[in-house]
C-alpha positions as CSV (number, residue, x, y, z in Angstrom):
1,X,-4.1,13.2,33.7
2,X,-4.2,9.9,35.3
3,X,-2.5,7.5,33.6
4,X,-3.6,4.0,35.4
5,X,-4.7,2.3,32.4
6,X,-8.1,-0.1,32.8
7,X,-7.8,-3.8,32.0
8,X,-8.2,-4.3,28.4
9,X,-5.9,-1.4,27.3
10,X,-2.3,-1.1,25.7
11,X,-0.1,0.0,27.4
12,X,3.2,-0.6,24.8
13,X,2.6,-1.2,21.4
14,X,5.2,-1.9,18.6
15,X,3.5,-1.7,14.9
16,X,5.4,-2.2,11.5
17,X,3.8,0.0,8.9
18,X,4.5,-1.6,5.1
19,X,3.6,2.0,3.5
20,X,2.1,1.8,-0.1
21,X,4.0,2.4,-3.3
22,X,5.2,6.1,-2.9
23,X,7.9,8.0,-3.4
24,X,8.3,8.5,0.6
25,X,11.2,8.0,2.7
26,X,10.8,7.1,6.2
27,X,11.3,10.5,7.2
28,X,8.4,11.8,5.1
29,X,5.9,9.0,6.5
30,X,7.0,10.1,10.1
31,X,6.0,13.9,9.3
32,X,2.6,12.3,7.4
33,X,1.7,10.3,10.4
34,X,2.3,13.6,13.0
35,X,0.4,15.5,11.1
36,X,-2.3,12.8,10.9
37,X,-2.1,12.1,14.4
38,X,-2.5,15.3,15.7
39,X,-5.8,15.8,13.8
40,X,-7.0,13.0,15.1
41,X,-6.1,13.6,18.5
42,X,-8.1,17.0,18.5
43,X,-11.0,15.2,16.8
44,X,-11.0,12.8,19.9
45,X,-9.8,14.9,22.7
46,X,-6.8,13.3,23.6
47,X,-2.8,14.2,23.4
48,X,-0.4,12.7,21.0
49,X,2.8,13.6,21.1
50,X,4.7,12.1,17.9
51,X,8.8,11.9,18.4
52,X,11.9,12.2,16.1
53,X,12.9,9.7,13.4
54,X,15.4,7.1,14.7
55,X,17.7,5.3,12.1
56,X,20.9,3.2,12.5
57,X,21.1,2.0,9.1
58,X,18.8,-0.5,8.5
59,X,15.9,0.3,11.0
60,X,13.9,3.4,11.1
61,X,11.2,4.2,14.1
62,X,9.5,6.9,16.2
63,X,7.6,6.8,18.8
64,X,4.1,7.8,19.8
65,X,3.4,8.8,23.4
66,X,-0.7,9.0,23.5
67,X,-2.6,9.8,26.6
68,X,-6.1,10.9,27.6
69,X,-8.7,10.5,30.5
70,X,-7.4,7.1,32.8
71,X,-4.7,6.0,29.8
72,X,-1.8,6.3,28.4
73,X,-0.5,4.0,25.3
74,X,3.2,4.5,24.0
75,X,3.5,2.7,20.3
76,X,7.2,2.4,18.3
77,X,6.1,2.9,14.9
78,X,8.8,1.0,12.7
79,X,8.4,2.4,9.0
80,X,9.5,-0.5,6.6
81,X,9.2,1.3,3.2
82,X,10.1,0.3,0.0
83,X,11.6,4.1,-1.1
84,X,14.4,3.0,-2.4
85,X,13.0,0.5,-5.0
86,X,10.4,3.2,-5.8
87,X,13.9,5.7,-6.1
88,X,15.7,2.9,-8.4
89,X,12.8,1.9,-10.9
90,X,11.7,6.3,-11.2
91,X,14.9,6.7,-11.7
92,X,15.7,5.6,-15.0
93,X,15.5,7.4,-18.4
94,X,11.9,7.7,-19.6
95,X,12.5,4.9,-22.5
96,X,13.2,2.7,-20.1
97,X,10.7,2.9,-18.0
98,X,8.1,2.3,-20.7
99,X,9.5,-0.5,-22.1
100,X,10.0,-2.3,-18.7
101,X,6.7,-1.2,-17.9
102,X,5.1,-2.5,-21.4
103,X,7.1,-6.3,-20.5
104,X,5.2,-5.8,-17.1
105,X,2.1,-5.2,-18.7
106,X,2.4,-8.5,-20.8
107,X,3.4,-10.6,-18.1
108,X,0.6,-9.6,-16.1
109,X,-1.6,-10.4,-18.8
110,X,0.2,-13.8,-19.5
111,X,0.5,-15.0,-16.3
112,X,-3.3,-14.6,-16.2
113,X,-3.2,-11.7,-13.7
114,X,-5.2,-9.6,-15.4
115,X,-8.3,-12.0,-16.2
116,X,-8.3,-12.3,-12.6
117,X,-8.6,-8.8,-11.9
118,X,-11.5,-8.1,-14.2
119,X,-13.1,-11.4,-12.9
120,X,-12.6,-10.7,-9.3
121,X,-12.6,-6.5,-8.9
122,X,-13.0,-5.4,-12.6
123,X,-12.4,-1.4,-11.3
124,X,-9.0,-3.2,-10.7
125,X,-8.2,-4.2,-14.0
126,X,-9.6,-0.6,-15.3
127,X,-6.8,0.5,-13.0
128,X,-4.1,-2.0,-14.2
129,X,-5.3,-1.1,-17.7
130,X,-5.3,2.8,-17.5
131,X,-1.7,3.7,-17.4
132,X,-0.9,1.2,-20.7
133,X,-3.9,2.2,-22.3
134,X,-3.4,5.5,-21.9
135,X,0.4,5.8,-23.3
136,X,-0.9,3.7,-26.6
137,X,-3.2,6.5,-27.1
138,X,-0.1,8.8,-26.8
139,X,2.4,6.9,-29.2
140,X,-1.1,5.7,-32.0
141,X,-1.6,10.0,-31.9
142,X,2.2,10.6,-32.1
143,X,2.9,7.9,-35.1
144,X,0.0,9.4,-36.8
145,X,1.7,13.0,-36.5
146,X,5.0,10.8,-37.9
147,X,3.1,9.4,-40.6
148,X,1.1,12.4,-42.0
149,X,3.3,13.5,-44.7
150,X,2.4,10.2,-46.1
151,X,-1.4,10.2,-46.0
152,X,-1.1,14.4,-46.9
153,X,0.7,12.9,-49.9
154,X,3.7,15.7,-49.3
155,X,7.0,15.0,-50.3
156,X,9.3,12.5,-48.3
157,X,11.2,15.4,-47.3
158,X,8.3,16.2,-45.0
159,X,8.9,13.2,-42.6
160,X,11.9,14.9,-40.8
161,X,9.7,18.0,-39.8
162,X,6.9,14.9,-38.8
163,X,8.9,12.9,-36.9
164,X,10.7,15.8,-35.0
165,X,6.6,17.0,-34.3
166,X,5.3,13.6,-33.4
167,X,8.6,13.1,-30.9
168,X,7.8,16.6,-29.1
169,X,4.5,15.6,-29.2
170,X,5.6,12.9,-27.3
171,X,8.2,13.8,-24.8
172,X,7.8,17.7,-24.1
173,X,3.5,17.6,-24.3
174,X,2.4,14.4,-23.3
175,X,4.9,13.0,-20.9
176,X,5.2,16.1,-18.5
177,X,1.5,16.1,-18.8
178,X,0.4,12.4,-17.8
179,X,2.9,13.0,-14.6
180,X,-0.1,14.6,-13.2
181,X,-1.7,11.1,-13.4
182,X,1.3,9.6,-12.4
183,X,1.8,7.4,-15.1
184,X,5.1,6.1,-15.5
185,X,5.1,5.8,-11.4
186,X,2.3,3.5,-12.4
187,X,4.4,1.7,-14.9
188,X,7.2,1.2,-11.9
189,X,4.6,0.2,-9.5
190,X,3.6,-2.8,-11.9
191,X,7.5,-3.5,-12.4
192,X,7.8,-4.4,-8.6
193,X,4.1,-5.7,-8.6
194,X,5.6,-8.4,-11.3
195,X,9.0,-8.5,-9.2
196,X,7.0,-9.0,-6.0
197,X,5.0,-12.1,-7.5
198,X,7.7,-13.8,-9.4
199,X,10.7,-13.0,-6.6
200,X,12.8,-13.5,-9.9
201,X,14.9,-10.1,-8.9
202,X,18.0,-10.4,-6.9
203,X,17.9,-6.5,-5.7
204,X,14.0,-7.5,-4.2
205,X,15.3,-10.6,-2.2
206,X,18.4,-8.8,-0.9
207,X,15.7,-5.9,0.5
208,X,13.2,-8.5,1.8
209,X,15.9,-10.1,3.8
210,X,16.8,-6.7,4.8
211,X,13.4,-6.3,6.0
212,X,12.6,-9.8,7.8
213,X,15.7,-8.8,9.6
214,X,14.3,-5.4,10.9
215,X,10.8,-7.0,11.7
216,X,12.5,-9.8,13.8
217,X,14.1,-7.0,15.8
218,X,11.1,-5.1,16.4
219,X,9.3,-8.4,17.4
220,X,11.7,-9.0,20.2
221,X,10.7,-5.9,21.9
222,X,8.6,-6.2,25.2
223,X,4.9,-5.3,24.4
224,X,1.2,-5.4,24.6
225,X,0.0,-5.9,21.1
226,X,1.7,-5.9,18.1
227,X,0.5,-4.3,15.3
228,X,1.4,-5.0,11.1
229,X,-0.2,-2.6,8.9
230,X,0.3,-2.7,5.6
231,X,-1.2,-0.2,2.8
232,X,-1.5,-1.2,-0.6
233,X,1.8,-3.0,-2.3
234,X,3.0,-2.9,1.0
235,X,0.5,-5.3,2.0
236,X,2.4,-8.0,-0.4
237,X,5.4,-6.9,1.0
238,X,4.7,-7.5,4.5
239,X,3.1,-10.8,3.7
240,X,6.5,-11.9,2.4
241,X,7.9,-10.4,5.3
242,X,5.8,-11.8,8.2
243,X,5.3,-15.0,6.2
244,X,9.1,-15.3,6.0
245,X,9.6,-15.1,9.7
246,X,7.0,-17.5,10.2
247,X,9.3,-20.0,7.9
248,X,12.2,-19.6,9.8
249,X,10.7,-19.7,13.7
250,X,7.0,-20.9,13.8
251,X,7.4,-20.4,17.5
252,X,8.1,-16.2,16.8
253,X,4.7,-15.3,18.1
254,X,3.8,-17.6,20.6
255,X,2.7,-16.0,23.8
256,X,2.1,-12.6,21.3
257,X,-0.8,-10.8,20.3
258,X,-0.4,-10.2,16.5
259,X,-2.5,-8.0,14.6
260,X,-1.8,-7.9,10.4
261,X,-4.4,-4.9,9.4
262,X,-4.2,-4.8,5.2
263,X,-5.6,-1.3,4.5
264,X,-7.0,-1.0,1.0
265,X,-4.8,-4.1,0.8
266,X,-3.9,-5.0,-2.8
267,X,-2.1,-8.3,-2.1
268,X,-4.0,-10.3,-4.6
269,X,-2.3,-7.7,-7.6
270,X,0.5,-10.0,-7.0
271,X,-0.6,-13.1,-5.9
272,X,-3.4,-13.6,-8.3
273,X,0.0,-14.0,-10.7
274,X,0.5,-17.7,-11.7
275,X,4.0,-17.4,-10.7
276,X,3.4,-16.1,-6.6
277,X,3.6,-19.2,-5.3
278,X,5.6,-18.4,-2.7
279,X,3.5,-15.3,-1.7
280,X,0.4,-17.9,-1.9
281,X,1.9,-20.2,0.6
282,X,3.1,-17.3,2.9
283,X,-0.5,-15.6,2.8
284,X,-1.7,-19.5,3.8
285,X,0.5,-19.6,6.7
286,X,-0.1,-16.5,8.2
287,X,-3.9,-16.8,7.5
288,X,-3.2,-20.3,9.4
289,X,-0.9,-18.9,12.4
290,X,-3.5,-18.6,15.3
291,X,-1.9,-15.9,17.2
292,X,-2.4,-13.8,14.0
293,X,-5.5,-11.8,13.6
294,X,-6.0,-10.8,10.3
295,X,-8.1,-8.1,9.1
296,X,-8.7,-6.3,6.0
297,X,-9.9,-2.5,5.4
298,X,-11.7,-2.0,2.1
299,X,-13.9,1.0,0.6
300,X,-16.3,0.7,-2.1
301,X,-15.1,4.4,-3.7
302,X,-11.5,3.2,-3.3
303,X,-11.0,1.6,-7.3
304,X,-7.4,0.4,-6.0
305,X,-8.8,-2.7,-4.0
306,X,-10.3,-5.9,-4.2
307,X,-13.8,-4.9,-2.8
308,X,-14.9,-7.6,-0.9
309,X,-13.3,-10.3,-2.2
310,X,-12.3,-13.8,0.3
311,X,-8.2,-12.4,-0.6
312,X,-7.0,-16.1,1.3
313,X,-9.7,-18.6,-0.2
314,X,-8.5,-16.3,-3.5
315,X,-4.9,-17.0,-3.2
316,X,-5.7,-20.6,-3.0
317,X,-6.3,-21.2,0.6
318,X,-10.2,-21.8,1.0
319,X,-10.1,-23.9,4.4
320,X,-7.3,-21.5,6.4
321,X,-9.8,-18.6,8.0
322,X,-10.5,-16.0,6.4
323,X,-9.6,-12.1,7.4
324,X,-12.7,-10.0,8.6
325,X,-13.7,-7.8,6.3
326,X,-13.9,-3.9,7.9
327,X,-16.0,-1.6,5.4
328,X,-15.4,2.2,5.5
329,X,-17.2,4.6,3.6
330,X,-15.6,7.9,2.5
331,X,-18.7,10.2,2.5
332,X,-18.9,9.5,6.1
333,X,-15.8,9.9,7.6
334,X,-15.1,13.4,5.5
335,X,-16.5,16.9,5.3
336,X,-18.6,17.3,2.3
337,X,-16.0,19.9,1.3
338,X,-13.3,17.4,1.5
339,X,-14.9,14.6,0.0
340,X,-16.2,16.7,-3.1
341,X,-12.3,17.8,-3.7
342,X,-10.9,14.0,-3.4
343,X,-13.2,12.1,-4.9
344,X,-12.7,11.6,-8.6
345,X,-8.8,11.9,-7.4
346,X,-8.2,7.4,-7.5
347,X,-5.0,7.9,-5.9
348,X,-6.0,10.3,-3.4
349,X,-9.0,8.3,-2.4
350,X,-6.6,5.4,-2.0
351,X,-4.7,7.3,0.6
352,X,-7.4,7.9,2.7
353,X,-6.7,4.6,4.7
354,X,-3.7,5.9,6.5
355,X,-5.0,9.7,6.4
356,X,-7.1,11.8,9.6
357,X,-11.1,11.8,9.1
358,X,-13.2,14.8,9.7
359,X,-15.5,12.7,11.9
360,X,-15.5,10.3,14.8
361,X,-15.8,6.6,12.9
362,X,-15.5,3.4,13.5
363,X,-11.9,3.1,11.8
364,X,-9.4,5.9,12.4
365,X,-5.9,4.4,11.4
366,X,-4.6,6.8,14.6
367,X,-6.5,5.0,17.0
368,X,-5.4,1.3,15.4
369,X,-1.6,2.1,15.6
370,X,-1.3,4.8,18.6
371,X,-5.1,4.3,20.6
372,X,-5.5,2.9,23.7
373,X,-7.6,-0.4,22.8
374,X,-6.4,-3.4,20.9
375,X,-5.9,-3.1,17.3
376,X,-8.3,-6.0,16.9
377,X,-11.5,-4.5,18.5
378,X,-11.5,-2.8,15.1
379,X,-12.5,-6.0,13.4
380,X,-14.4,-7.4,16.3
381,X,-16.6,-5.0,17.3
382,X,-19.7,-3.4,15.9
383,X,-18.7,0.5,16.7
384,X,-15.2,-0.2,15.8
385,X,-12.9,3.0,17.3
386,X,-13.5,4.1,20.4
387,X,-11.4,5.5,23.4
């Protein structure tokens, strides 16, 4: 193939992917994203040839050598994931995690988060809701089991057969059960949602730091275009992140093309906290940084986003532009097959972002981080991906 690339086209990318809250190393999103990529590259009849995990401690990166008809485009793809916070907070014993979850839950509520969730995206708050709700079903049922020698009116003696039932009930039915909804991995994921607002957890500064430093790096490599995509939490993360940098050098991207892409971004589960202030500014000053072009991916189906909400003029910055909003629409970018098996799946659906489609469309999150055409053309163009 000839590889002269027309004006217009990337060459050399470098993109910083903030994955979602998953229980993914680095390695596992490298293997995600060949697997992704290569589907995509058939779809669109090109070659994509997706190398080895590089890590030296702190950074972790591959590279993606893409090349069709007249281009070629080679993207570093750092992976900045948060696996070992998700690691730390699954790790505990299951009391613990629903009792930290629970004080989650309540600061959420009193720090007016959730009022703005069900004002704002109310499938949100149904989402924030669903885990908590859901365990206070399981512990009303098992107290009941406790309590039923009482309203059987058997003798006391009955209570230690109750209360060994309602605490199997608990721990060896329901619990291994409701793992298949992933709900005490929702509890964590509100525990760093509340961490990632307040910033009141030493462990969570120490790793940000950790982070800026690794994104600084990767910013002073040579490139094209330079690409942050975030997915979910991660989008809160990498707004710290990138807003951090911007703190410390305002000058870092001058002279840069800087794309932040927020895919089924979730920022505002944080920063609609009374206590992000910080997060609020940051999201004000990259929303503010000219070389920055800010976009957001959203999909009505997807219940784990804030469907067309203004996410800057929402965390308190109604003058600073505002990202463009990209819609995508699951029924069309999947086989009927496909879509019929995901669908009613929340989590699944809210994968999708950073996942292969079964049709040429106008996103393809392949294209943004490994295609030939800026990132940006996404939000500024009418038919979106193209070659």
């Amino acid at each position: 193939m000839h590889h002269d690339n027309p004006p217009g086209r990337i060459k050399k990318r470098v993109v910083l992917h903030f994955p979602g809250f998953e229980p993914l190393d680095a390695g596992k999103h490298r293997d995600r994203y060949e697997r992704t990529a290569l589907k995509t590259a058939d779809l669109w009849d090109f070659k994509a040839d997706v190398g080895p995990l590089h890590s030296d401690g702190r950074n972790h990166y591959f590279d993606v050598d893409s090349a069709g008809i007249g281009w070629r485009t080679v993207s570093r793809v750092y992976i900045l994931d948060h696996n070992d916070l998700v690691r730390k907070l699954n790790g505990r014993p299951a009391l613990q995690r629903l009792a930290c979850g629970f004080v989650s839950a309540a600061r959420v509520i009193i720090e007016g988060g959730a009022a703005g969730y069900f004002r704002h995206a109310w499938r949100f708050g149904l989402f924030f809701a669903f885990p908590f709700a859901l365990v206070v079903l399981a512990l009303v049922a098992s107290l009941a089991i406790a309590a039923s020698p009482w309203w059987l009116a058997l003798s006391p003696w009955y209570f230690l057969l109750s209360v060994a039932c309602a605490c199997a009930f608990f721990f060896r039915l329901f619990l291994p059960w409701s793992d298949r909804l992933f709900t005490l991995h929702l509890f964590a994921d509100w525990e760093l949602a509340v961490a990632v607002a307040s910033l009141d957890q030493s462990y969570l500064a120490r790793w940000l730091d950790e982070c800026a430093a690794s994104a600084r790096a990767a910013f002073d490599e040579a490139a094209d275009e330079y690409v942050v995509s975030s997915h979910s939490m991660g989008s809160s993360i990498a707004a710290h992140v990138i807003g951090m940098l911007i703190e410390r050098d305002a000058e870092l991207f001058a002279g840069k093309r800087v794309v932040f892409a927020t895919l089924g971004g979730a920022i505002l589960q944080c920063a609609l906290l009374r206590c992000a202030e910080v997060l609020r500014a940051r999201i004000g000053l990259i929303a503010r940084a000219k070389e920055v072009l800010w976009f957001e991916v959203q999909c009505l189906t997807d219940a784990i986003n804030f469907y067309k909400c203004p996410v800057v003029a929402l965390a308190g910055h109604p003058d600073a532009p505002q990202p463009r909003i990209v819609f995508i629409r699951l029924r069309h970018m999947l086989s009927p097959e496909r879509y019929r098996k995901i669908r009613r799946d929340f989590l699944r659906v809210h994968r999708q972002y950073v996942l292969d489609a079964d049709r040429r469309v106008p996103f393809d999150f392949t294209l943004m981080t490994a295609g030939p055409r800026p990132a940006g053309a996404l939000a500024e163009s009418p038919d979106g991906a193209r070659l």
